[in-house]
Phi, psi and omega in degrees: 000141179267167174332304166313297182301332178309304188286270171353279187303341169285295179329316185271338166298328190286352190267327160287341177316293174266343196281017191243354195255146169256031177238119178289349199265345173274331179300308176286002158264316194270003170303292223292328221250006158249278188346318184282317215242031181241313189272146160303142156099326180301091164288303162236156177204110208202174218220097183246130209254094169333117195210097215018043160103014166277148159230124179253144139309103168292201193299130159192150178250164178125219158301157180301119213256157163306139176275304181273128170252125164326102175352084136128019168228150193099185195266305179316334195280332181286329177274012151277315193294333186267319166090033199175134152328118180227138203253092167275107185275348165215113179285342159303330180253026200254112178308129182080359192313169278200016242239099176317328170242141161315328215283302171326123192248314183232164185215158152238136180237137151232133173278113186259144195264147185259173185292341184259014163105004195264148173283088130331301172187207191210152175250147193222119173245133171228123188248161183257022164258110180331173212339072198264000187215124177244214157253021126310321162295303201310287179349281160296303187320308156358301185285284162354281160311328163326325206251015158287315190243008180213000000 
């Protein structure tokens, strides 16, 4: 099955899944346990959460994860401080990365907006196979994280 269509049966199981619940930290668990364990390449898949100006660890499925992310370093921060998705096809050549693990080769951050346009938190996939995310992951995931705050 490609990718798309692969996301597409996932968006709409996460969407019978979720639509009746209003607590987002259940919403984003149950993204993260069909996402790690429907997609291929998902090593760790988690959730990192803006928290009086902190990025905490959330809801995740994988490996143990860092609890506390350094301010303004790493791939999760760009993809706040940037307002936009970031895609790492190698994390070794990425300036500050970040690594809770040895294992993880490539990531995707994606960020999630509340109804008023604000960055809550982020979403973080790390695979251990180099350039494991295109924009078909951008695409879905995006559509996905939407569906926490709307």
């Amino acid at each position: 099955m490609n990718k798309a269509k692969r996301y597409i049966r996932i968006e709409q199981q996460i969407k019978d899944l979720i639509e009746d619940i209003d607590n987002p930290l259940s919403k984003m668990a149950t993204i993260n346990a069909v996402l790690h364990h429907k997609m291929p390449g998902f090593f760790w898949t988690g959730f990192y959460l803006l928290d009086n100006g902190e990025l905490m660890v959330g809801p995740y499925q994988g490996t143990l994860a860092c609890i506390r992310l350094k301010k303004d370093t790493g791939v999760c921060w760009a993809g706040i401080n940037r307002g936009r998705t970031v895609i790492v096809p190698d994390v070794e050549k990425f300036k500050g990365h970040i690594a809770c693990s040895s294992l993880p080769r490539s990531e995707i951050v994606v960020p999630v907006f509340d109804v008023t346009n604000k960055v809550t938190c982020v979403l973080d996939v790390d695979s251990r196979e180099l350039n494991n995310f295109d924009e078909t992951d951008r695409m879905y995931l995006e559509k996905i994280v939407h569906l926490i705050h709307h």
